[in-house]
C-alpha positions as CSV (number, residue, x, y, z in Angstrom):
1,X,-26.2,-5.3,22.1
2,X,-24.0,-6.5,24.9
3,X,-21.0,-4.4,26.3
4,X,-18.7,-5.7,29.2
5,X,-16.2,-3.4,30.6
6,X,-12.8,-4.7,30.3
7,X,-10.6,-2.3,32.5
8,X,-9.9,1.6,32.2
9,X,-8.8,1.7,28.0
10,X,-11.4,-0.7,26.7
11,X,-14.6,-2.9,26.8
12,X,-16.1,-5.5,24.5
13,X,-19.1,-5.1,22.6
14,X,-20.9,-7.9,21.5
15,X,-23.6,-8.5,18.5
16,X,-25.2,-11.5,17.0
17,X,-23.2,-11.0,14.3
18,X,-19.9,-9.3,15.4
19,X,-17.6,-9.1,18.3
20,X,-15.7,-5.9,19.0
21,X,-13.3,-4.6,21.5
22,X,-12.9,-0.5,21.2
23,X,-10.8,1.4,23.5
24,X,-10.9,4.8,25.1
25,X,-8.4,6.7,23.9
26,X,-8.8,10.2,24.2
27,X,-10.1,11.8,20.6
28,X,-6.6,14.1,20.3
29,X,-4.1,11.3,21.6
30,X,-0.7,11.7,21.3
31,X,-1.1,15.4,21.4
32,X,0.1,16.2,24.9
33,X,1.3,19.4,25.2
34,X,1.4,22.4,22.5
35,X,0.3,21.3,19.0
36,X,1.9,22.0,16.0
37,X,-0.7,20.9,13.6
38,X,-0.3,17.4,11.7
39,X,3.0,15.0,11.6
40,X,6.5,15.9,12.1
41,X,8.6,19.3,10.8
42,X,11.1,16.9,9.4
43,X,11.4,12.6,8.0
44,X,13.9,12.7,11.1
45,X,11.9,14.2,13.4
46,X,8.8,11.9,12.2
47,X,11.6,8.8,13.0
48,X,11.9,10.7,16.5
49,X,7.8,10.1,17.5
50,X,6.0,7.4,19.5
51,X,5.8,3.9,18.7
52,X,2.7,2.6,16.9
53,X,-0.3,1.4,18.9
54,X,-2.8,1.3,16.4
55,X,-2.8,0.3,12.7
56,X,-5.9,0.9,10.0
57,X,-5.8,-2.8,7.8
58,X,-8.1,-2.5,4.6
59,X,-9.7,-6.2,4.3
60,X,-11.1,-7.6,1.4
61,X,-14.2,-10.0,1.3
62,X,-15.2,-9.1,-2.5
63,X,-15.6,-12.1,-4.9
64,X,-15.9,-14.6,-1.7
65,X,-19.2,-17.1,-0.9
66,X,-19.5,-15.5,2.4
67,X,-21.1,-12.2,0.5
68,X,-19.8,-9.6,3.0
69,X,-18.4,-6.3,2.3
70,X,-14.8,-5.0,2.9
71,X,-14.1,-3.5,6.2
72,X,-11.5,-1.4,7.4
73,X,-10.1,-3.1,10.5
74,X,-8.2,-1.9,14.1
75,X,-5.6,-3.8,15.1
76,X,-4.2,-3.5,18.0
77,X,-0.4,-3.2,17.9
78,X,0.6,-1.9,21.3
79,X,2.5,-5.0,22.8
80,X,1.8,-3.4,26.4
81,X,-2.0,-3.7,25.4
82,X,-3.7,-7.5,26.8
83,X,-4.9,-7.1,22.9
84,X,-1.6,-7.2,21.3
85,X,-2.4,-8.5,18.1
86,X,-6.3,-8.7,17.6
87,X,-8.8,-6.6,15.8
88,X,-10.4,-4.6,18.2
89,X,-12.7,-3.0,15.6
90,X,-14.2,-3.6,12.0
91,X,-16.0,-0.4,10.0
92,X,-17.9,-2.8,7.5
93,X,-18.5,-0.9,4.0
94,X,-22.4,-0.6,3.2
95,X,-21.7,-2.1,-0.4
96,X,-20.5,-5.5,-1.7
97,X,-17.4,-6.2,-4.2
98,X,-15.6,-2.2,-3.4
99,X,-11.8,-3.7,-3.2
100,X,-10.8,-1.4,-0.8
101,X,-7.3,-0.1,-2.1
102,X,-4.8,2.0,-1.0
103,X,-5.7,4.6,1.6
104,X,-4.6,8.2,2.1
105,X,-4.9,11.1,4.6
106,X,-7.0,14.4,4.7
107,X,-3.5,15.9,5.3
108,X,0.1,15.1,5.9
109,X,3.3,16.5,7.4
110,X,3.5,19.0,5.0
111,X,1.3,20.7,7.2
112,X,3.3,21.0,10.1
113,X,2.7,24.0,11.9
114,X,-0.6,24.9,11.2
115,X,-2.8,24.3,14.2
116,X,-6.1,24.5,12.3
117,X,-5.3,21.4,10.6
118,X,-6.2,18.0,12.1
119,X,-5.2,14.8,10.2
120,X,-8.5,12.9,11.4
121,X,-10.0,11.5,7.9
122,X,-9.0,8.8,6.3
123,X,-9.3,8.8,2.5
124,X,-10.3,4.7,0.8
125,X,-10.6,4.4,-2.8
126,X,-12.3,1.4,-4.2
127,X,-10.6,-0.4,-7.3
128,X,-13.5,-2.5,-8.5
129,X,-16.4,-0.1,-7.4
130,X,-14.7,3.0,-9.0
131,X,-16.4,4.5,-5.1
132,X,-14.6,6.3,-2.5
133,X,-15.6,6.4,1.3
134,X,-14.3,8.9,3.9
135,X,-13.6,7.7,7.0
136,X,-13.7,9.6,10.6
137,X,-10.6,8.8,12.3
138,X,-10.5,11.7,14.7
139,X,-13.7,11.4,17.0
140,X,-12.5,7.4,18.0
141,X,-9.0,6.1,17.2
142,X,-9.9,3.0,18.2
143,X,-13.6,3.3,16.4
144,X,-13.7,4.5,12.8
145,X,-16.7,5.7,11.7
146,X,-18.2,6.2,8.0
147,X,-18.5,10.2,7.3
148,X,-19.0,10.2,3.3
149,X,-19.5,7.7,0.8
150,X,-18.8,9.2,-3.0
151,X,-20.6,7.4,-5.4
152,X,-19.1,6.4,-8.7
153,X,-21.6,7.7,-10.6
154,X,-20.3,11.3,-9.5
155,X,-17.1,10.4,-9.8
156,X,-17.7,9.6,-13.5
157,X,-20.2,12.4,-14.4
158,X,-16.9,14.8,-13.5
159,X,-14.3,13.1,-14.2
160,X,-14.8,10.0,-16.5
161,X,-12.4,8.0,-14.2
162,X,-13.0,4.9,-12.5
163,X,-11.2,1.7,-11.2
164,X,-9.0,4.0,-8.1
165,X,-6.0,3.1,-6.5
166,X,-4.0,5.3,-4.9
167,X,-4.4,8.5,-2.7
168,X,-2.2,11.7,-1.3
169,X,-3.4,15.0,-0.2
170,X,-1.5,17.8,-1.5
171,X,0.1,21.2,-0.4
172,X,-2.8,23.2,-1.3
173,X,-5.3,20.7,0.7
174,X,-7.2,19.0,-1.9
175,X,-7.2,15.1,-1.8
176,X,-5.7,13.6,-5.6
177,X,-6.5,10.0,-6.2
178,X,-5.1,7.9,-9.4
179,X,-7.3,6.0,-11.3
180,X,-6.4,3.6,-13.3
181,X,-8.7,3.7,-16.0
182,X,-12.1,4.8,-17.6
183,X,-15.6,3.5,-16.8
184,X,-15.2,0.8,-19.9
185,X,-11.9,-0.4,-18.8
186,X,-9.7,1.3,-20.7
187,X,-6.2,2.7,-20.1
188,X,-7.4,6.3,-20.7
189,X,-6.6,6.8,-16.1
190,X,-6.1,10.4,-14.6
191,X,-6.0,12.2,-11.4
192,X,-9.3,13.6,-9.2
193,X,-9.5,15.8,-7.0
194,X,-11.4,16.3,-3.7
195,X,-12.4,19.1,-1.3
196,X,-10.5,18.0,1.8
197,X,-13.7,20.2,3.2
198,X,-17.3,19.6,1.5
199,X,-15.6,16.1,-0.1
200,X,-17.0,16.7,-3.7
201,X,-15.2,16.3,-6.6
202,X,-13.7,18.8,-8.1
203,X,-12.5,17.3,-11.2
204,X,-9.2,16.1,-12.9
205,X,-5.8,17.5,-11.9
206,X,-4.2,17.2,-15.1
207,X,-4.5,19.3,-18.0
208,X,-6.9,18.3,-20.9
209,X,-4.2,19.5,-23.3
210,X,-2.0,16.2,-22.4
211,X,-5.5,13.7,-23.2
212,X,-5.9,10.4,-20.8
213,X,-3.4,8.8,-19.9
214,X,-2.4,5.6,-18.2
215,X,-1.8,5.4,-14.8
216,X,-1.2,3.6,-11.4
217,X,0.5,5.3,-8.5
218,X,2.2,9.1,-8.4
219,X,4.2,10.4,-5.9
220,X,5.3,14.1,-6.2
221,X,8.4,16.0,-4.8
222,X,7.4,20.1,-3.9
223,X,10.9,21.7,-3.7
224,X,11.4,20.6,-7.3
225,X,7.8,21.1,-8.3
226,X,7.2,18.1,-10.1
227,X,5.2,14.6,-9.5
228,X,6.1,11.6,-11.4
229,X,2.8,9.0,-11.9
230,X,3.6,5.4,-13.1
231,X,1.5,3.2,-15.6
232,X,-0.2,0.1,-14.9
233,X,-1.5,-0.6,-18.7
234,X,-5.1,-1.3,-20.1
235,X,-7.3,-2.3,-16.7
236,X,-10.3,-4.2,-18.9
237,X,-7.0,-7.0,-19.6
238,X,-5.6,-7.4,-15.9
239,X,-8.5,-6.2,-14.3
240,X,-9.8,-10.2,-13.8
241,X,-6.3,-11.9,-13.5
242,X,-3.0,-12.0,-15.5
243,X,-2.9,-13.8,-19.2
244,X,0.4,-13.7,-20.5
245,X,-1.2,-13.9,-24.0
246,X,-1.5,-10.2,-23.5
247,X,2.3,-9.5,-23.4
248,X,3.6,-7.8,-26.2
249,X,0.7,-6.0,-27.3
250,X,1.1,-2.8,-25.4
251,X,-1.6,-3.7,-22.9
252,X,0.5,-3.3,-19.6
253,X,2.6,-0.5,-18.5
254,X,6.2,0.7,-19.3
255,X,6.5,4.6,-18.8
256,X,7.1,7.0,-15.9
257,X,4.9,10.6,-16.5
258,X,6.9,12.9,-15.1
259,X,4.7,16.4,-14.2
260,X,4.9,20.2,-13.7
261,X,3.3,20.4,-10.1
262,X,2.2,23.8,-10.6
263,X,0.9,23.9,-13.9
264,X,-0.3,20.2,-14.4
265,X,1.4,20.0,-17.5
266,X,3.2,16.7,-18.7
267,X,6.5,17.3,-19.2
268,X,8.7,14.0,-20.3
269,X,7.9,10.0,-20.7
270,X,10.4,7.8,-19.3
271,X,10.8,4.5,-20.9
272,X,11.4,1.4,-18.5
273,X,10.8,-1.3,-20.6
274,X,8.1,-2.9,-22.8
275,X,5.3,-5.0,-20.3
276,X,7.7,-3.9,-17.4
277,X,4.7,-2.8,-15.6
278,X,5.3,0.3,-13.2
279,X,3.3,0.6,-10.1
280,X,4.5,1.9,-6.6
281,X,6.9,4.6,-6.9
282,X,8.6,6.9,-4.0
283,X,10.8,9.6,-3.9
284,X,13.5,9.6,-1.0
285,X,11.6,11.4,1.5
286,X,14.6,14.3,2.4
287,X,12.2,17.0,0.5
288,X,16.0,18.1,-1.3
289,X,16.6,14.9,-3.1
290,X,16.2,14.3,-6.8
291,X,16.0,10.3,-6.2
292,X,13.4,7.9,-6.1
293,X,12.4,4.7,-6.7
294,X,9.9,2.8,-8.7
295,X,8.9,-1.2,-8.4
296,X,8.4,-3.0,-12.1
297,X,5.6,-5.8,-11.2
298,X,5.7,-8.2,-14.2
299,X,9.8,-7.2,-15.2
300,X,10.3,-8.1,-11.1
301,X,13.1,-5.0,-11.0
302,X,13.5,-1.7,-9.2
303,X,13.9,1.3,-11.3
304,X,16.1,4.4,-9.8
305,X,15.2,7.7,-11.4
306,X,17.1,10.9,-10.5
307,X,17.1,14.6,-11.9
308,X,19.8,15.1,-14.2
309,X,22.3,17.8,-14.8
310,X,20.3,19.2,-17.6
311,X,17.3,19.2,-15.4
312,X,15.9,16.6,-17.2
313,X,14.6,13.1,-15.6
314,X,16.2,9.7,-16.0
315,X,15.8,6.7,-15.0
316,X,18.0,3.1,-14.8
317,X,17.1,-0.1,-13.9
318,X,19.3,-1.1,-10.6
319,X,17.5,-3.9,-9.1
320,X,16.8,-6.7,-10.9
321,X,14.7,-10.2,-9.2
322,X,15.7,-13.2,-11.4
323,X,13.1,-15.9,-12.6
324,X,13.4,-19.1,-11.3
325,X,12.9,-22.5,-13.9
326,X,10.1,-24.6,-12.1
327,X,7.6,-27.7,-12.7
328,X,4.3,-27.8,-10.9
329,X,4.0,-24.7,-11.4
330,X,1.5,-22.8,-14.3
331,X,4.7,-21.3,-15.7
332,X,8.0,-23.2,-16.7
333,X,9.7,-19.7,-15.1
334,X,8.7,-17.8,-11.9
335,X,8.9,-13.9,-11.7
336,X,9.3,-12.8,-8.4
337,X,6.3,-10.5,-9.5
338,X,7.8,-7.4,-7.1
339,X,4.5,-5.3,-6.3
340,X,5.5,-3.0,-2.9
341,X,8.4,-0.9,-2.4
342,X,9.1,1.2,1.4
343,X,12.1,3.8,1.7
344,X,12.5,4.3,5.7
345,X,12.4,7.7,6.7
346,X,16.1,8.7,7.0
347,X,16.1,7.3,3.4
348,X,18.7,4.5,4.4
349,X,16.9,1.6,3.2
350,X,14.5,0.5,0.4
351,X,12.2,-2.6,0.9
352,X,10.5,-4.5,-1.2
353,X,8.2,-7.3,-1.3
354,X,8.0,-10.4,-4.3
355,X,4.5,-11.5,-4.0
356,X,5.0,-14.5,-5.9
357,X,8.5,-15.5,-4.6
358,X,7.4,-14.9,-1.1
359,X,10.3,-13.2,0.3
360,X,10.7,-9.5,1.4
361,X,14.5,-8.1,1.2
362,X,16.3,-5.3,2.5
363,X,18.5,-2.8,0.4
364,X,21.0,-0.1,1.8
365,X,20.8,2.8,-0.9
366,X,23.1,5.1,0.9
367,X,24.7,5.4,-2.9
368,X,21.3,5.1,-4.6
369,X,22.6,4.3,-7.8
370,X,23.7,0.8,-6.3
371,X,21.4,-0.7,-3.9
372,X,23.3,-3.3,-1.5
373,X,21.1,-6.4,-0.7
374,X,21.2,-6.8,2.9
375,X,18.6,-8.3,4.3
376,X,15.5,-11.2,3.0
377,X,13.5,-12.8,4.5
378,X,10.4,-15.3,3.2
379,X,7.0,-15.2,4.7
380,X,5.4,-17.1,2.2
381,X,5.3,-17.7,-1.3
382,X,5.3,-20.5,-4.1
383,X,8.8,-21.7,-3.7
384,X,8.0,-23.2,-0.3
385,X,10.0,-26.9,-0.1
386,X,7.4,-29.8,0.2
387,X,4.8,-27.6,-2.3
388,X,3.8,-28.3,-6.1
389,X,6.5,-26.7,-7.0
390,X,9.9,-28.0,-7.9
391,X,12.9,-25.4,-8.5
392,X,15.0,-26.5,-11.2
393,X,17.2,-23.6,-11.2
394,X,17.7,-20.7,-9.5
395,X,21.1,-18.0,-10.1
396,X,20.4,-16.5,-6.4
397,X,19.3,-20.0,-3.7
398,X,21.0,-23.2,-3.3
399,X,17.6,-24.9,-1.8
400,X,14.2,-23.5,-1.6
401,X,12.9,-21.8,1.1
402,X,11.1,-24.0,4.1
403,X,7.1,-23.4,4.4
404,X,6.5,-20.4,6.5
405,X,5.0,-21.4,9.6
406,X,4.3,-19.2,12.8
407,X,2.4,-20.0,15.8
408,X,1.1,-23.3,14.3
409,X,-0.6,-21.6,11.1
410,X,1.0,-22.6,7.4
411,X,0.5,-18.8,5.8
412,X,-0.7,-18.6,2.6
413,X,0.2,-16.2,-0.6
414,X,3.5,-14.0,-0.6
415,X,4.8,-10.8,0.4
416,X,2.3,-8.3,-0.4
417,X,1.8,-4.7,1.3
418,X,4.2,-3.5,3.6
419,X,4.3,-0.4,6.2
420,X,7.5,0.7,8.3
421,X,7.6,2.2,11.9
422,X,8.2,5.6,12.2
423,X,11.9,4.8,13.9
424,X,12.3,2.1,11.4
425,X,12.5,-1.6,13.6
426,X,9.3,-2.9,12.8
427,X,8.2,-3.4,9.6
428,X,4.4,-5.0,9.1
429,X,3.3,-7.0,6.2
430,X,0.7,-8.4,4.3
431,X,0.2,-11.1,1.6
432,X,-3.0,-10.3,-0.3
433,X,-2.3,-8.4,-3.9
434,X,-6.1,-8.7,-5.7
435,X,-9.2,-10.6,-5.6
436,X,-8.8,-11.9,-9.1
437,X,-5.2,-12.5,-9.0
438,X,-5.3,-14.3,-5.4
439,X,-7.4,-16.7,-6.9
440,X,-5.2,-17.5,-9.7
441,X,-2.0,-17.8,-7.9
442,X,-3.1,-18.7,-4.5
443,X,-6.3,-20.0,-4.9
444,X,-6.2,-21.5,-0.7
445,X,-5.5,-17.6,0.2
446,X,-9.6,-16.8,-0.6
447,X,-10.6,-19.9,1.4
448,X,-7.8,-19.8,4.4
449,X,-7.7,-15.8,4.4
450,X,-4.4,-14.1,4.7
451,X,-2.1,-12.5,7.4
452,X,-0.6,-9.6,8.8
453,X,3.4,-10.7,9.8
454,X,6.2,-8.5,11.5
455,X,9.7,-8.6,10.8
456,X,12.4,-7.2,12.9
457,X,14.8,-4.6,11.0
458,X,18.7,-4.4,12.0
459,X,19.1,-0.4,11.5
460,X,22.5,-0.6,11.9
461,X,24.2,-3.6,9.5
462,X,21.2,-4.4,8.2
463,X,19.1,-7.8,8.6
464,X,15.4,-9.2,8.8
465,X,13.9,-11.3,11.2
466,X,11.0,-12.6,11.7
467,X,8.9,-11.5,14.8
468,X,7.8,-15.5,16.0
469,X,5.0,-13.5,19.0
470,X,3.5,-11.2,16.1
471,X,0.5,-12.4,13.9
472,X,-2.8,-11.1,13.0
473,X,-4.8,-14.2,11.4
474,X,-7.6,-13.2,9.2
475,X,-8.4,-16.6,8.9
476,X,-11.3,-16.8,11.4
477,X,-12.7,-13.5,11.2
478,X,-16.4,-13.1,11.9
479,X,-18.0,-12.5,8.7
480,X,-15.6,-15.0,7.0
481,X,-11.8,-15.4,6.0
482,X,-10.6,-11.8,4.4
483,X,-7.7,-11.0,2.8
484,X,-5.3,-8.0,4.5
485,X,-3.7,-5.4,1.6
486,X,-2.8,-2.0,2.7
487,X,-2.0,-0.8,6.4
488,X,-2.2,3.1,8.0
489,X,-0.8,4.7,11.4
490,X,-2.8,7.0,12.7
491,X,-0.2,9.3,13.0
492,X,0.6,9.3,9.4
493,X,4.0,7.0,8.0
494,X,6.1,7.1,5.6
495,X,3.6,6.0,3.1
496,X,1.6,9.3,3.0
497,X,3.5,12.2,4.3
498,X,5.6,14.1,1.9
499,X,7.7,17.0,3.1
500,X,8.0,20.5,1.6
């Protein structure tokens, strides 16, 4: 091992098979002063706090020739730092083919206030593995370190569950992942729970009464005691890569579960269409709304669901991504296949991201029964001109979109993840969705690796732009080219905390 000192904040270490740069920042940075335990008292105060410097990437190198595992990679996002925009550290996984999905905290905003609480673990669920690994965040920002691995076969000795997702901690403490299924593939998903403290698993948060059911992402709302869970279908038939010869049969999602939060009970089913295909869902994060929002992948729409009079839940579909007619491509119509959704903290805006279409757009939900489109950009996507593809109509563009090029590199795959600065301006993305479905729809993606892009957001009338001196290329990484999904701050977003 080879280390060089670089300057005061950082120095390179160097290993026949990896190259690092880690930084010294101190192990409770951006504490100066009296702490008040972890986040922000408010979503307004949170859009008050220091600009990013560091972001937590999950990269994917399952199903690839190279035969590497996933890492979880540092970037470096400070642009006063002389490594603005490189990965100054990878925690490489000890096992091969996890899919490293969507991360979540050891604790959120919702503990504001209490001082004996330190945000300093982040939680990674593995989709294909069914595994979970806890990460150390809070002895090196800079320098994640492996603290726990929880092996599926606990997992599914207590719970049955398998194929995880997504992950929140909760007011009491514990850690709730979804899972999307059983071990077999099934759509019988659920909830487990961790001990923020010893890490073992507790068990299943719902009640047995209610049976399996199917599941993707959940996001809960305290003041109103309820969390509403979304369905992705039967995992064993998307699992590998989408077959539209599995429409129709009641294989893929179309209900929101809507939840006591106290006594785990399931209250009411909403309906959003057959093969609609619920995934990410967020309420608005003022803790005293009753709105939220929920993204349909394969319908390509945005539901709005809202508490009603009677105190009942409803929901109504109030954005809607129109197919476009093609040739060249496997399908004589194009969904916009709309995976991500963001809602900024002073619950202004809603984002979303068409991983298929390649663009990302901007909505002003100030009335949020009527979005207002007011910002798109494309980063990618398979409606690029001079492509395969030829649009032969399309209700929304007059010409397709030009290739998305930046800083000489072509990018590959569409608008994927997606995570918003605290104040709003900066909004990061990703293009990687899936192993399985990368290599069906962009097959160059798995040989090319993907990117991390940022786009400048117009707070005040609205607008996206393109950041032409921001890219993160995963195209040359040292154990081969991986595929970005899911980004974390440090100091929590407004993907993880929830308010009380």
């Amino acid at each position: 091992m080879i280390q060089v000192l670089l300057g005061s904040k950082y120095f390179l270490s160097m290993s026949i098979n990896q190259i690092s740069i880690f930084c010294f920042f101190p192990k409770c940075a951006g504490r100066r002063g009296s702490y008040h335990g972890p986040g922000y008292a408010s979503p307004l105060d949170a859009m008050k706090g220091p600009r990013e410097k560091l972001i937590y990437i999950q990269c994917s190198l399952t199903g690839t020739e190279s035969r590497q595992p996933d890492y979880l990679a540092t970037v470096d996002v400070d642009p006063e730092s002389p490594h603005y925009c490189q990965v100054i550290h990878r925690l490489r996984m000890p096992y091969l083919d996890d899919e490293l999905h969507h991360s979540g905290w050891n604790a959120s905003s919702r503990s504001f206030g209490d001082t004996s609480i330190e945000r300093n673990r982040l939680v990674l669920p593995c989709l294909r593995s069914g595994r979970i690994y806890v990460v150390d965040t809070g002895s090196d920002l800079c320098a994640p370190s492996l603290c726990k691995i929880i092996e599926p076969h606990e997992i599914i000795r207590k719970t049955n569950l398998s194929l995880l997702n997504s992950t929140h901690c909760l007011g009491s403490g514990e850690v709730m992942i979804s899972a999307i299924g059983d071990t077999f593939g099934n759509g019988r998903g659920g909830l487990l729970l961790l001990d923020p403290e010893t890490w073992e698993v507790k068990g299943t948060w719902e009640c047995p009464e209610d049976g399996p059911v199917q599941m993707s992402d959940f996001w809960f709302q305290p003041r109103h005691n309820v969390l509403i869970s979304t369905e992705a279908g039967v995992p064993k038939f998307f699992i590998d890569g989408f077959k539209p010869e599995d429409l129709r049969k009641g294989r893929y999602g179309r209900h929101l579960n809507v939840w006591d939060l106290t006594t785990h009970r399931l209250l009411q089913s909403i309906d959003v269409g057959e093969d609609s295909d619920p995934l990410e869902i967020r309420f608005l994060h003022n803790p005293n709304s009753v709105h939220g929002y929920v993204a349909c992948l394969l319908e390509s729409s945005i539901h709005h669901f809202f508490k009603t009079e009677d105190g009942c839940w409803a929901a109504e579909k109030v954005i809607q991504i129109p197919n476009k007619k093609v040739s060249g491509w496997i399908y004589p119509e194009m969904p916009g296949f709309t995976f991500d959704i963001l809602i900024s903290l002073d619950d202004r805006f809603l984002y979303l991201s068409n991983w298929i279409h390649g663009d990302v757009r901007q909505y002003d939900i100030t009335d949020p029964h009527c979005p207002k489109l007011v910002g798109q950009v494309f980063v990618g996507g398979s409606l690029q001109k001079g492509g395969p593809v030829t649009v032969l109509e399309d209700p929304e563009l007059d010409c397709q979109p030009d290739p998305f090029v930046i800083q000489g590199k072509k990018v590959q795959g569409g608008s994927q993840m997606m995570q918003l600065s605290l104040d709003g301006t900066r909004l990061y993305v990703t293009n990687s969705l899936l192993t399985p479905w990368d290599k069906q729809f962009y097959p160059k993606l798995i040989r090319e690796g993907s990117v991390m892009v940022q786009l400048d957001v117009d707070t005040v009338k609205g607008g996206l732009s393109v950041n032409k001196n921001f890219l993160v290329d995963f195209g040359h990484e040292p154990f081969g080219p991986a595929r970005a999904h899911g980004m974390s701050f440090p100091g929590g977003d407004c993907t993880s905390d929830i308010w009380e």
